[in-house]
mmCIF file of the C-alpha atoms, coordinates in Angstrom:
data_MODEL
# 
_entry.id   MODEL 
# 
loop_
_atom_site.group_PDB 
_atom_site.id 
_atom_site.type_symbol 
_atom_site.label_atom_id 
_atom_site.label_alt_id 
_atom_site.label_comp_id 
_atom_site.label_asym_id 
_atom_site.label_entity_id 
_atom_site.label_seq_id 
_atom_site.pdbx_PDB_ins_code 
_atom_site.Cartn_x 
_atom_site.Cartn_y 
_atom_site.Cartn_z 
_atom_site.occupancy 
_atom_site.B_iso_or_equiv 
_atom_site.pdbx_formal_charge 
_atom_site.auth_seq_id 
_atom_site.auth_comp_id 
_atom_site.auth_asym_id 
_atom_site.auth_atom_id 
_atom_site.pdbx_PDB_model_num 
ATOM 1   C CA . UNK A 1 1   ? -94.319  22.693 52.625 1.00 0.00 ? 1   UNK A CA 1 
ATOM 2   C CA . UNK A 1 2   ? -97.571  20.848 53.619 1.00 0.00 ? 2   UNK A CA 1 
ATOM 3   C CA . UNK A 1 3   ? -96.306  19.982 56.564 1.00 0.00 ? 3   UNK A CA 1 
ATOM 4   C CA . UNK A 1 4   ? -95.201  22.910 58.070 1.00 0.00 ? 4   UNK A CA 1 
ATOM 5   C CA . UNK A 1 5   ? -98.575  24.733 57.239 1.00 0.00 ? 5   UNK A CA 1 
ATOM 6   C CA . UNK A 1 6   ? -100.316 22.224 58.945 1.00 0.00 ? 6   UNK A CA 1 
ATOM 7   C CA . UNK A 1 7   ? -98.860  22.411 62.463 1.00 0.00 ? 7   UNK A CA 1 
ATOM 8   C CA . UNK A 1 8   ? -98.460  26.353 61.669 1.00 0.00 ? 8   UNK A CA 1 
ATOM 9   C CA . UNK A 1 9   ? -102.554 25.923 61.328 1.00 0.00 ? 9   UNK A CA 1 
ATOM 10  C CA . UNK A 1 10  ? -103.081 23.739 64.101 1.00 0.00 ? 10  UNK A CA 1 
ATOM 11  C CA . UNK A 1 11  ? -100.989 25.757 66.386 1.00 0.00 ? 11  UNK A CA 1 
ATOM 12  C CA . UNK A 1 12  ? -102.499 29.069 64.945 1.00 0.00 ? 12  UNK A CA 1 
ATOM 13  C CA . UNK A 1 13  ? -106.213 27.772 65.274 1.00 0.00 ? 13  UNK A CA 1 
ATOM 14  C CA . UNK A 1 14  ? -105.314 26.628 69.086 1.00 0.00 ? 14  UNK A CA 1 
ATOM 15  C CA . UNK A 1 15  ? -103.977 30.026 69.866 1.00 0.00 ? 15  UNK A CA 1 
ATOM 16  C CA . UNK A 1 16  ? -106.850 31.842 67.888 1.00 0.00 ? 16  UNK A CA 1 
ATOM 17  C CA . UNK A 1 17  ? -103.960 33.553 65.204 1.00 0.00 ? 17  UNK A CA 1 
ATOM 18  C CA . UNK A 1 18  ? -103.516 33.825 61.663 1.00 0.00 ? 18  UNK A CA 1 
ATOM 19  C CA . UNK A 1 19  ? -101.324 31.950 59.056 1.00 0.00 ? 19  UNK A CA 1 
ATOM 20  C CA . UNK A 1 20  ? -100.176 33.362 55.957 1.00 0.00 ? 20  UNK A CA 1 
ATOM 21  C CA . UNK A 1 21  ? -97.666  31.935 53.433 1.00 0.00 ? 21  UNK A CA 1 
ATOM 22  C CA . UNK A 1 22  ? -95.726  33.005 50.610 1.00 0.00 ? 22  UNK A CA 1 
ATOM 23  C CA . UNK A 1 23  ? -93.762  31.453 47.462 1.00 0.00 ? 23  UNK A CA 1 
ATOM 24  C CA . UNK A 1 24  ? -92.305  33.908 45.051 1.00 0.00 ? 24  UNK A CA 1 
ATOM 25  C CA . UNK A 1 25  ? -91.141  31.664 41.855 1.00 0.00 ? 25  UNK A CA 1 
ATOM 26  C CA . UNK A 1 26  ? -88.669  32.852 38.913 1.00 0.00 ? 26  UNK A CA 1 
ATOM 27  C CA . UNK A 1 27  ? -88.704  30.302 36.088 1.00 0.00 ? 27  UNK A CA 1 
ATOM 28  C CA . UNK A 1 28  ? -86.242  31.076 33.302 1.00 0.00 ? 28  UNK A CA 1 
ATOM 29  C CA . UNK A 1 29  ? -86.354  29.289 29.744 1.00 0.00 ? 29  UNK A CA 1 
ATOM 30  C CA . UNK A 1 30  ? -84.305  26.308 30.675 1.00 0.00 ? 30  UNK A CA 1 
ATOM 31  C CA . UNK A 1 31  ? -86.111  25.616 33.733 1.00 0.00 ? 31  UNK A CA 1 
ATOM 32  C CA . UNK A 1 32  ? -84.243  26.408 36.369 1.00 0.00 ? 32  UNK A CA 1 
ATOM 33  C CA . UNK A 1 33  ? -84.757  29.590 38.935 1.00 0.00 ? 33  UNK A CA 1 
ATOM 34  C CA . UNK A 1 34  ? -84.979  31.141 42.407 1.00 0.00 ? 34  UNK A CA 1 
ATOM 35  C CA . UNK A 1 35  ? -87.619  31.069 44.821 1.00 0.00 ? 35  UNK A CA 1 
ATOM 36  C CA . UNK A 1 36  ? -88.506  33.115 48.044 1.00 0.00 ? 36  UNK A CA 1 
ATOM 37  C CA . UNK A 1 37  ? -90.565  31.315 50.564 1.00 0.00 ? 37  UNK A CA 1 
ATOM 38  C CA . UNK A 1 38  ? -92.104  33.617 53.609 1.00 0.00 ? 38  UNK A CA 1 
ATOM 39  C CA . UNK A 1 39  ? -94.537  32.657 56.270 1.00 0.00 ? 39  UNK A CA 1 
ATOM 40  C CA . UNK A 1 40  ? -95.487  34.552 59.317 1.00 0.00 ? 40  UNK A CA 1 
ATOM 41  C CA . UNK A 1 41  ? -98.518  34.468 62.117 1.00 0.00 ? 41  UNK A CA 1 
ATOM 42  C CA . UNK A 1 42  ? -99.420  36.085 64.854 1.00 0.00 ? 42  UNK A CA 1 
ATOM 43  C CA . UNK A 1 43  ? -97.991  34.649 68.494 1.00 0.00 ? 43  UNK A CA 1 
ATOM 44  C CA . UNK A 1 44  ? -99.167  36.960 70.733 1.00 0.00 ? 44  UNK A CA 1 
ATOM 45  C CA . UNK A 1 45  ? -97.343  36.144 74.062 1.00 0.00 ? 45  UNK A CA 1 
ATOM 46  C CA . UNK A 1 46  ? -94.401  33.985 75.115 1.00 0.00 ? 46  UNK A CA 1 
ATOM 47  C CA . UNK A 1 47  ? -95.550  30.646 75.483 1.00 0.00 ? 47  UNK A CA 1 
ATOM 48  C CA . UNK A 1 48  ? -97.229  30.780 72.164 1.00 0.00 ? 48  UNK A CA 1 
ATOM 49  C CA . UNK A 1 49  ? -93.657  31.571 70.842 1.00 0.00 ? 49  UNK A CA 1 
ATOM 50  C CA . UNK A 1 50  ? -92.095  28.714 72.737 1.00 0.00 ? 50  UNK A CA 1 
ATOM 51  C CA . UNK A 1 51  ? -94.736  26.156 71.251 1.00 0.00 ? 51  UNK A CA 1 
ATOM 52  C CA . UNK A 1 52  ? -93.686  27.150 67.883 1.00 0.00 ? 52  UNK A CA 1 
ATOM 53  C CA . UNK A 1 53  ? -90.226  26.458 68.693 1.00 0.00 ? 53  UNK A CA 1 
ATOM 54  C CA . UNK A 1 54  ? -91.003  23.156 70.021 1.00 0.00 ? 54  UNK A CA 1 
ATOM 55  C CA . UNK A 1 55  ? -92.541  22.270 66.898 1.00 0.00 ? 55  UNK A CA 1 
ATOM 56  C CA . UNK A 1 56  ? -89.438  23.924 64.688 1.00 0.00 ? 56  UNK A CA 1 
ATOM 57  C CA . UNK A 1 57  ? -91.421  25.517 62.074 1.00 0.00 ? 57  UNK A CA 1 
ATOM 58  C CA . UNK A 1 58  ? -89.710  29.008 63.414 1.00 0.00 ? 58  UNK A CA 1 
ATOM 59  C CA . UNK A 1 59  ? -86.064  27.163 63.465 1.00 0.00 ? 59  UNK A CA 1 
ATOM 60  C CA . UNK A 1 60  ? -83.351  27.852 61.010 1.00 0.00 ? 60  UNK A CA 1 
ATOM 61  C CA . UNK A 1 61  ? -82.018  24.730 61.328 1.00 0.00 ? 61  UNK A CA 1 
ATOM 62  C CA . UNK A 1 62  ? -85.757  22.872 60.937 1.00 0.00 ? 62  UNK A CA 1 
ATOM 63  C CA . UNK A 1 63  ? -86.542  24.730 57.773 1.00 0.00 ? 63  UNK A CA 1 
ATOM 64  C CA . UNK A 1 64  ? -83.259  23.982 56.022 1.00 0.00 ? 64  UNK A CA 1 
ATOM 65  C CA . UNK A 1 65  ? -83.537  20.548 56.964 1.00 0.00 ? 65  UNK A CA 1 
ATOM 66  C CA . UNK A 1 66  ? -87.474  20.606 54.794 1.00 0.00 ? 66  UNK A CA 1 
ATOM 67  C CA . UNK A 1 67  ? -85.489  22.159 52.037 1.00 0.00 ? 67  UNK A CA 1 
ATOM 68  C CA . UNK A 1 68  ? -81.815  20.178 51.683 1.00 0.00 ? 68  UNK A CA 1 
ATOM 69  C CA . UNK A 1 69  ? -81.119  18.413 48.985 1.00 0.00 ? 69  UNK A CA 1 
ATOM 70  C CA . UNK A 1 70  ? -78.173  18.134 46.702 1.00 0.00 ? 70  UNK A CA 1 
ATOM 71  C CA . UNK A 1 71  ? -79.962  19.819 43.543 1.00 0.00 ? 71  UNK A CA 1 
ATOM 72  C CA . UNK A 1 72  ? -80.859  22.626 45.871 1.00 0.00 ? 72  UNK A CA 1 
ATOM 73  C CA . UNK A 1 73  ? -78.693  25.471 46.754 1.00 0.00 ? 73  UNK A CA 1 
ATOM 74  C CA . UNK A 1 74  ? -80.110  27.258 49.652 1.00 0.00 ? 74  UNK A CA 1 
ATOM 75  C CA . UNK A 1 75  ? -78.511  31.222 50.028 1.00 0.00 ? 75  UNK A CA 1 
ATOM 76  C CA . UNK A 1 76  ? -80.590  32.539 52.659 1.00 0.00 ? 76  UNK A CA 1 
ATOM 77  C CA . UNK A 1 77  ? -82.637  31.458 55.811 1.00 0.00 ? 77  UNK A CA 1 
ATOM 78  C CA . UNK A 1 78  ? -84.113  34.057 58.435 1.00 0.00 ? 78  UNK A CA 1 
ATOM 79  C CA . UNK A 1 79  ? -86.138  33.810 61.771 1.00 0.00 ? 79  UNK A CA 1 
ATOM 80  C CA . UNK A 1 80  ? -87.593  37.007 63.262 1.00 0.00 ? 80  UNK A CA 1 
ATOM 81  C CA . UNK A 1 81  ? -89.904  38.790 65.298 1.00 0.00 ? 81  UNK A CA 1 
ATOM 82  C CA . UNK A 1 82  ? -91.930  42.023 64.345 1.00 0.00 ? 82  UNK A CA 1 
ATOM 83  C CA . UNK A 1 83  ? -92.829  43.160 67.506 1.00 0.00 ? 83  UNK A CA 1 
ATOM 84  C CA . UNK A 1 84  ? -95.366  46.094 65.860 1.00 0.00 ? 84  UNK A CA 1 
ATOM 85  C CA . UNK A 1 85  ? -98.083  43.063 65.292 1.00 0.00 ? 85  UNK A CA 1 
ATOM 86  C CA . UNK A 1 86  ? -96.577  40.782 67.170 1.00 0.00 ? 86  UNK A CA 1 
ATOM 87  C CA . UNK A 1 87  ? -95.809  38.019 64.691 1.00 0.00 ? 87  UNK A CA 1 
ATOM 88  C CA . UNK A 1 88  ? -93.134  35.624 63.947 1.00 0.00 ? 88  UNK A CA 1 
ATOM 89  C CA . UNK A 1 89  ? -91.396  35.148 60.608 1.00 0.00 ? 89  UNK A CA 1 
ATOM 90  C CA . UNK A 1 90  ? -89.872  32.842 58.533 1.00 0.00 ? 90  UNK A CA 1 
ATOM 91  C CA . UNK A 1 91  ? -87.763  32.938 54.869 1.00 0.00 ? 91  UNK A CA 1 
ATOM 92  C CA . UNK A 1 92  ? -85.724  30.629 52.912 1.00 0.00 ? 92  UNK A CA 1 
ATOM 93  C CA . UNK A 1 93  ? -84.508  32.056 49.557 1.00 0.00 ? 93  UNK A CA 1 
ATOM 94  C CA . UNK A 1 94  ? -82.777  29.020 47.019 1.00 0.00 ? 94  UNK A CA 1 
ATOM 95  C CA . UNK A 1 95  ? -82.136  28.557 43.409 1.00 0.00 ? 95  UNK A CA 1 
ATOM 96  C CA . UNK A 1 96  ? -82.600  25.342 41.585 1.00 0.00 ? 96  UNK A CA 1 
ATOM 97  C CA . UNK A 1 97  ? -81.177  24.096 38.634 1.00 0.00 ? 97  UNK A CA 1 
ATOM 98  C CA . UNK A 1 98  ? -84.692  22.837 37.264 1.00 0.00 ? 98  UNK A CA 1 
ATOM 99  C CA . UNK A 1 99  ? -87.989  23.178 39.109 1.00 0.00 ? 99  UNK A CA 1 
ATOM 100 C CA . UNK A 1 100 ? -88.647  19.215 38.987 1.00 0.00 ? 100 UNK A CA 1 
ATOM 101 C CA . UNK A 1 101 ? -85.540  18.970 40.906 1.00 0.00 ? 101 UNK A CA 1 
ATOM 102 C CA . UNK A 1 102 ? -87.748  20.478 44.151 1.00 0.00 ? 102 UNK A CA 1 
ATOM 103 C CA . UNK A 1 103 ? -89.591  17.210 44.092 1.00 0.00 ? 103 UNK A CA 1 
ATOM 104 C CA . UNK A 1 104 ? -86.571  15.726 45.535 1.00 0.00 ? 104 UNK A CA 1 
ATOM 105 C CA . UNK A 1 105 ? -87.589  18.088 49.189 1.00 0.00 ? 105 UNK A CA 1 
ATOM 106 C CA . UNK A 1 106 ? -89.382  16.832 51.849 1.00 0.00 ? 106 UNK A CA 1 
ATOM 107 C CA . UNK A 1 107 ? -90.525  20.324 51.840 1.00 0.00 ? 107 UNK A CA 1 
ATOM 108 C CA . UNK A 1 108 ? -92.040  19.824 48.549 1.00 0.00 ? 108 UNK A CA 1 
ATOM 109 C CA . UNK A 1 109 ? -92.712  15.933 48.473 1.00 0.00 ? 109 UNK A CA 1 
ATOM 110 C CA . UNK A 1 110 ? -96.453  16.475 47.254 1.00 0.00 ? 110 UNK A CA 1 
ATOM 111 C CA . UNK A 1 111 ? -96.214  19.676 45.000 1.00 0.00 ? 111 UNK A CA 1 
ATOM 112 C CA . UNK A 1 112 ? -95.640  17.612 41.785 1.00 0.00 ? 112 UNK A CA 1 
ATOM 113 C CA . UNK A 1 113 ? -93.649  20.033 39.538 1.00 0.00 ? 113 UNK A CA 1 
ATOM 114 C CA . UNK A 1 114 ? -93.810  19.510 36.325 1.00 0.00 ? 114 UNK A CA 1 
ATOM 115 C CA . UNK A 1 115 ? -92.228  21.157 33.224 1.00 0.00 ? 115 UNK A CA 1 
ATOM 116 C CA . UNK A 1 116 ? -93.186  19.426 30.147 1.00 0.00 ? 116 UNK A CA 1 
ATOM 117 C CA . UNK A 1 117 ? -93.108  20.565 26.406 1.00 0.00 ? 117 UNK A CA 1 
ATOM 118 C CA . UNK A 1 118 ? -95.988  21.320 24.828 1.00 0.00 ? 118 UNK A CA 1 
ATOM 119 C CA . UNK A 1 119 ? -97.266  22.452 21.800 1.00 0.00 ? 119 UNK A CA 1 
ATOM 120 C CA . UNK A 1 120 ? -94.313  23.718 19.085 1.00 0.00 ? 120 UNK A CA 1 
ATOM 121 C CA . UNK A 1 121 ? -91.795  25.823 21.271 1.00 0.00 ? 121 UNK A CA 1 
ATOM 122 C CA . UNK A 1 122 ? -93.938  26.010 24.155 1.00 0.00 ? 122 UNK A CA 1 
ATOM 123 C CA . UNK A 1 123 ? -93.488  24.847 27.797 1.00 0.00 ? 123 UNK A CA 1 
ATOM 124 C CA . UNK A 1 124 ? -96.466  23.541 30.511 1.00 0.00 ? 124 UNK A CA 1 
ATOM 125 C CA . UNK A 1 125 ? -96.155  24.062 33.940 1.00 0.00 ? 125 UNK A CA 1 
ATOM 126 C CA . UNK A 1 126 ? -97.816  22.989 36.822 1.00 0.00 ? 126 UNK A CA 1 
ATOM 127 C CA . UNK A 1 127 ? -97.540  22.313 40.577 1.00 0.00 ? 127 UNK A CA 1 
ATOM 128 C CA . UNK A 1 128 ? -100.127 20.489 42.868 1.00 0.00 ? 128 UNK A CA 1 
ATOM 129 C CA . UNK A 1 129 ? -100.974 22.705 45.954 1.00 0.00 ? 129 UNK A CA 1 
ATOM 130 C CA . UNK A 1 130 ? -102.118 19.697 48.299 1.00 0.00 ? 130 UNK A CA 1 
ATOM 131 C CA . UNK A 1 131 ? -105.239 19.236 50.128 1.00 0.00 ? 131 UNK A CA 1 
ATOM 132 C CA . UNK A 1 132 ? -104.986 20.332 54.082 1.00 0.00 ? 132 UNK A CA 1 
ATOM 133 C CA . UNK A 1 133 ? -107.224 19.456 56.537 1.00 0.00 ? 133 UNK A CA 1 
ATOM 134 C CA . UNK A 1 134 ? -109.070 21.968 58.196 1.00 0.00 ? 134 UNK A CA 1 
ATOM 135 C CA . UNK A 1 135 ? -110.048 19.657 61.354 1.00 0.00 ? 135 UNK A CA 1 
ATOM 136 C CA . UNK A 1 136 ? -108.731 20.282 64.334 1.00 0.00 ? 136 UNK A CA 1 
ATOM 137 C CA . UNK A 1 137 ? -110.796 23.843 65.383 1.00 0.00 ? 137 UNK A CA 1 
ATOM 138 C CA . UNK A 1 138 ? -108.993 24.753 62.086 1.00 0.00 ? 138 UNK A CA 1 
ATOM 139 C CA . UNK A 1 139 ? -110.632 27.698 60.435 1.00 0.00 ? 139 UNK A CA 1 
ATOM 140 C CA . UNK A 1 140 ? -109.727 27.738 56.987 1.00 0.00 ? 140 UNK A CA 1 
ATOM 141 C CA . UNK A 1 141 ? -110.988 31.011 56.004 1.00 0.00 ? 141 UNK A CA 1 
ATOM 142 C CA . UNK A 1 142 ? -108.347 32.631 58.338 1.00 0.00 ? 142 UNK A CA 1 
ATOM 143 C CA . UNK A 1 143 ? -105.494 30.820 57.093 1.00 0.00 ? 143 UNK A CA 1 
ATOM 144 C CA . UNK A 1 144 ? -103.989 32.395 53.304 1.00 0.00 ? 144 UNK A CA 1 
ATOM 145 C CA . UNK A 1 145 ? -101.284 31.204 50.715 1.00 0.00 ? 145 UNK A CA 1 
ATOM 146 C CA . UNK A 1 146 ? -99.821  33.137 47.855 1.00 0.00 ? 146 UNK A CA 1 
ATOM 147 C CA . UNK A 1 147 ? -98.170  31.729 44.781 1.00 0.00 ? 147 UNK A CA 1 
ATOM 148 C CA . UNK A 1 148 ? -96.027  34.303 42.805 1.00 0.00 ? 148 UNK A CA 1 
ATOM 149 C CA . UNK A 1 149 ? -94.743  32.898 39.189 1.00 0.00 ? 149 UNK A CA 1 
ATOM 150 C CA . UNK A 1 150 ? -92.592  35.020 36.719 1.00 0.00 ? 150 UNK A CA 1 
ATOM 151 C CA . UNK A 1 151 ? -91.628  33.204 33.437 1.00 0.00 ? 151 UNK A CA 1 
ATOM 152 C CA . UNK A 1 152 ? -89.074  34.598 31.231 1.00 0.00 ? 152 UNK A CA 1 
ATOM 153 C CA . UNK A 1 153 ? -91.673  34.082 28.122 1.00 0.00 ? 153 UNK A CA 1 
ATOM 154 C CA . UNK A 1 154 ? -94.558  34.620 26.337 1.00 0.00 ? 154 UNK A CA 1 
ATOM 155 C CA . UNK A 1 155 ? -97.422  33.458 28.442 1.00 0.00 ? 155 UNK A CA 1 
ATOM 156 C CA . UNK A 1 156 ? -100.195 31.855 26.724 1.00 0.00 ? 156 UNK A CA 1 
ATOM 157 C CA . UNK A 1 157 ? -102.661 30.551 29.077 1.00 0.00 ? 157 UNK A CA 1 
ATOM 158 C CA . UNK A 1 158 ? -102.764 30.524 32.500 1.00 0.00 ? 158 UNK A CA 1 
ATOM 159 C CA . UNK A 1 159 ? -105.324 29.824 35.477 1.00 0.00 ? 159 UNK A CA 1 
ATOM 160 C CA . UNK A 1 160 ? -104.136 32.301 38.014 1.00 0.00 ? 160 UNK A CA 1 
ATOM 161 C CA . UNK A 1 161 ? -106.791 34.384 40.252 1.00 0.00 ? 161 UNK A CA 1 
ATOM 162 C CA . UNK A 1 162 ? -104.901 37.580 39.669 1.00 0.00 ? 162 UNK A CA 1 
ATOM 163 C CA . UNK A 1 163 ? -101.557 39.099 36.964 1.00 0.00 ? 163 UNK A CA 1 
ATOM 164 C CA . UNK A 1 164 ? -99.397  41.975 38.324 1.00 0.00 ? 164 UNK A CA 1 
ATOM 165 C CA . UNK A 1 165 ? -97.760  43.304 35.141 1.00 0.00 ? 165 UNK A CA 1 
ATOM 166 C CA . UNK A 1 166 ? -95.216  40.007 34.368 1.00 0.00 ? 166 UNK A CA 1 
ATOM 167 C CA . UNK A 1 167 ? -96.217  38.062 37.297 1.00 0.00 ? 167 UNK A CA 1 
ATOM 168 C CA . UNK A 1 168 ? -99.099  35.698 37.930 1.00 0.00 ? 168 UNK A CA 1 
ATOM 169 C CA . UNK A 1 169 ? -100.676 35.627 40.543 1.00 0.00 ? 169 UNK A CA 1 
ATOM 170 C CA . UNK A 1 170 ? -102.544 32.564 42.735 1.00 0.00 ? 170 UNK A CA 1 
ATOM 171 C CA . UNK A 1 171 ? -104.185 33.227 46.136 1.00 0.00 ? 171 UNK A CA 1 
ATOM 172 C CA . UNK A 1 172 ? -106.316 31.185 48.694 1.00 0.00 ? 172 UNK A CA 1 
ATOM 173 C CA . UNK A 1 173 ? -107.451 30.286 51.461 1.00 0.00 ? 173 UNK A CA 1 
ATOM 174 C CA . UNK A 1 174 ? -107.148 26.972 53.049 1.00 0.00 ? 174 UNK A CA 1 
ATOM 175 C CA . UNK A 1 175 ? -110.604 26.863 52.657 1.00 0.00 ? 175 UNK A CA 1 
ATOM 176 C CA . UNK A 1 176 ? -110.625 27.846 49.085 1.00 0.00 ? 176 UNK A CA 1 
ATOM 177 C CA . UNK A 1 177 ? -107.819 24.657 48.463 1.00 0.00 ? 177 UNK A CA 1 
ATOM 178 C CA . UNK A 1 178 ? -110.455 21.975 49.326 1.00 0.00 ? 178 UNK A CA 1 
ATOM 179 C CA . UNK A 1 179 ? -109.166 18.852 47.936 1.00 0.00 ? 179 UNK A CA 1 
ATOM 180 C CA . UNK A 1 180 ? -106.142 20.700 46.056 1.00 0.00 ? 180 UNK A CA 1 
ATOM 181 C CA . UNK A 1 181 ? -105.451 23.101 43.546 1.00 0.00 ? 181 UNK A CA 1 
ATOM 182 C CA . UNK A 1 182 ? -103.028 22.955 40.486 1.00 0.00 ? 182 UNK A CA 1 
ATOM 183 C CA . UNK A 1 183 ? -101.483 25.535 39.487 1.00 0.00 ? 183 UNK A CA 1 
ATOM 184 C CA . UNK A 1 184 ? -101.115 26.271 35.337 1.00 0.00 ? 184 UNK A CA 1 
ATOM 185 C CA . UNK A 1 185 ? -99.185  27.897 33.044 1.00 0.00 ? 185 UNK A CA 1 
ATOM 186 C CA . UNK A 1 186 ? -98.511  27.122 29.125 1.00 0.00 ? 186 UNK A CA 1 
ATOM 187 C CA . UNK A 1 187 ? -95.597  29.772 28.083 1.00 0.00 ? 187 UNK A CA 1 
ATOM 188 C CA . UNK A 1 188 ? -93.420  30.027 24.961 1.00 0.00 ? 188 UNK A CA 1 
ATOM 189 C CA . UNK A 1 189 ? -89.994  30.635 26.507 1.00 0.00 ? 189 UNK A CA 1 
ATOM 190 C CA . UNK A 1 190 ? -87.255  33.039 25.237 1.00 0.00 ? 190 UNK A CA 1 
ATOM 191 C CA . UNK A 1 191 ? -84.393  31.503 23.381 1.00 0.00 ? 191 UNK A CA 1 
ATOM 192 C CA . UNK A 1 192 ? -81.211  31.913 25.211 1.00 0.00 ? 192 UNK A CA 1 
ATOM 193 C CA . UNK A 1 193 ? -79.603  34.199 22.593 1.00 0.00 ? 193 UNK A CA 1 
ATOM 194 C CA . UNK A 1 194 ? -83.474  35.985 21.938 1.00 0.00 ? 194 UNK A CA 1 
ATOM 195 C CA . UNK A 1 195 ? -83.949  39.250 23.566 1.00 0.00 ? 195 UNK A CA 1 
ATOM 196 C CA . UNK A 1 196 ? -87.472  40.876 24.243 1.00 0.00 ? 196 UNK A CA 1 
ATOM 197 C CA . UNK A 1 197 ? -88.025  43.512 22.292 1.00 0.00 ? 197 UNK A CA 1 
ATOM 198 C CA . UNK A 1 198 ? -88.842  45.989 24.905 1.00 0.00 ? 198 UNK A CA 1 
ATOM 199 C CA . UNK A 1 199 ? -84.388  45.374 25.391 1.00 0.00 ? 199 UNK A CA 1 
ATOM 200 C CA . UNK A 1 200 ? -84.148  47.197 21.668 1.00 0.00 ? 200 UNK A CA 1 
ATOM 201 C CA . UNK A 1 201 ? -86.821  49.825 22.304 1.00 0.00 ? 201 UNK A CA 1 
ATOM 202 C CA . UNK A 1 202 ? -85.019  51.032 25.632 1.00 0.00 ? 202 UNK A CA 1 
ATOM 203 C CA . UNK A 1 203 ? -81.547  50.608 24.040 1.00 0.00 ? 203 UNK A CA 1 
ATOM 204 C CA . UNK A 1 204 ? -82.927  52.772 21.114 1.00 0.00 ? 204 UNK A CA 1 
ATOM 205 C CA . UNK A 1 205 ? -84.206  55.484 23.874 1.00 0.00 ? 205 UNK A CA 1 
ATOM 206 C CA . UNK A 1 206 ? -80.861  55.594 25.586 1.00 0.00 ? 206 UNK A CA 1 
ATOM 207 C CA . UNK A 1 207 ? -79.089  56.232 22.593 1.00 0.00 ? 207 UNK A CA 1 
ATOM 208 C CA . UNK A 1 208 ? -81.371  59.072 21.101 1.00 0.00 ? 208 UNK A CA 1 
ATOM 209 C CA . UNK A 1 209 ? -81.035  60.671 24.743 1.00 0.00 ? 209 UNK A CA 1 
ATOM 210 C CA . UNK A 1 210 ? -77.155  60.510 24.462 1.00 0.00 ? 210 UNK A CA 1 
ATOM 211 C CA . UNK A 1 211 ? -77.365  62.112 20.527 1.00 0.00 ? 211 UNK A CA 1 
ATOM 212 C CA . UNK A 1 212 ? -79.795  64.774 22.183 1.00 0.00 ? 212 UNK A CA 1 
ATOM 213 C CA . UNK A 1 213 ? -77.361  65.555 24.420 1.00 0.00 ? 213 UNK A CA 1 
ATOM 214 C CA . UNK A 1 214 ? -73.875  65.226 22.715 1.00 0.00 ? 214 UNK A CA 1 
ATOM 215 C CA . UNK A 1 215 ? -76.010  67.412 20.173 1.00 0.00 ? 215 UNK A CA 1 
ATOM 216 C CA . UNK A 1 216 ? -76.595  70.234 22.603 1.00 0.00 ? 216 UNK A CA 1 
ATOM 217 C CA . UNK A 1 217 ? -73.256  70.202 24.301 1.00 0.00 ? 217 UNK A CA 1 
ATOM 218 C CA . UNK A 1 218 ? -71.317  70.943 20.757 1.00 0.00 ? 218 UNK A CA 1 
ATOM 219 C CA . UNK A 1 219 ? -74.081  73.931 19.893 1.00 0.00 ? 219 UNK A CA 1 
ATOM 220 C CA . UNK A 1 220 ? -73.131  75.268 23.169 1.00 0.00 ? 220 UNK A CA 1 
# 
């Protein structure tokens, strides 16, 4: 993914736009998961479009090439236009059948991810968000990722910048990446057969509802 951010930045800082990017992870407790990649920036007239064809980073069949490989099973790739802000898009959604396994991308060649165990029944993540140069007229306070992380687990320690109810949250700006950022998470993940107990507490709710109301129909 290094790669295509960098010519998205170059091109973006030569046409005076705006790069943002994307990755929505779901880890679940044997390691494998999904994950929803979306970039977009602004190409305000047609030859700024055609450059970024040129280069392929807003090309189906260039994206899928950054993410092939055989532990990868890619369900969804989409190229658009919103002409309200005039921007181009990118997504790729794919599932994995463990998050080392994205190593094995060219897409994902320098991200390093890593889930080890760690202390008793817990699990440590990381991935390496690579250094990228802001040369080039590059102004890397206009230029934004966003790393989204759910883990089906107890989180115990973490160094994201933000938490949305269940998901962690890492943002930055090229700027703020300097010589790279890791990304950290120590969780204690859910048995297979173990079920949160929030699952009990709504399945208790449901059926006092359904007493309440069987209740009322026979007193009618």
């Amino acid at each position: 993914m290094k790669k295509i951010i960098l010519f998205a930045a170059i091109a973006a800082a030569i046409i005076q736009g705006c790069l943002n990017y994307t990755q929505d992870t779901q880890v679940y407790p044997d390691g494998s998961g999904k994950m929803k990649i979306h970039y977009w920036m602004s190409l305000p007239d047609s030859e700024s479009v055609k450059a970024m064809n040129y280069i392929g980073i807003f090309r189906e069949d260039s994206i899928t090439a950054e993410f092939t490989s055989p532990f990868i099973n890619i369900e969804n790739v989409k190229v658009y236009s919103d002409s309200t802000d005039s921007t181009s898009h990118a997504e790729i959604e794919f599932s994995f059948p463990h998050i080392d396994s994205l190593n094995m991308t060219r897409a994902f060649a320098d991200a390093n991810f890593s889930l080890k165990e760690g202390a008793a029944g817990q699990l440590v993540f990381s991935q390496f968000i690579p250094p990228i140069a802001t040369g080039f007229g590059i102004d890397g306070s206009k230029f934004f990722v966003t790393y989204r992380y759910k883990f089906s687990g107890e989180i115990i320690t973490h160094n994201s910048t933000a938490v949305e109810e269940s998901t962690l949250i890492w943002n930055y700006s090229l700027a703020d990446i300097g010589k790279g950022k890791t990304i950290s998470v120590t969780f204690r993940p859910y048995k297979i057969k173990e079920t949160p107990f929030w699952i009990y507490g709504l399945a208790g709710l449901v059926l006092l509802i359904v007493i309440i109301f069987l209740f009322r129909k026979k007193k009618d």
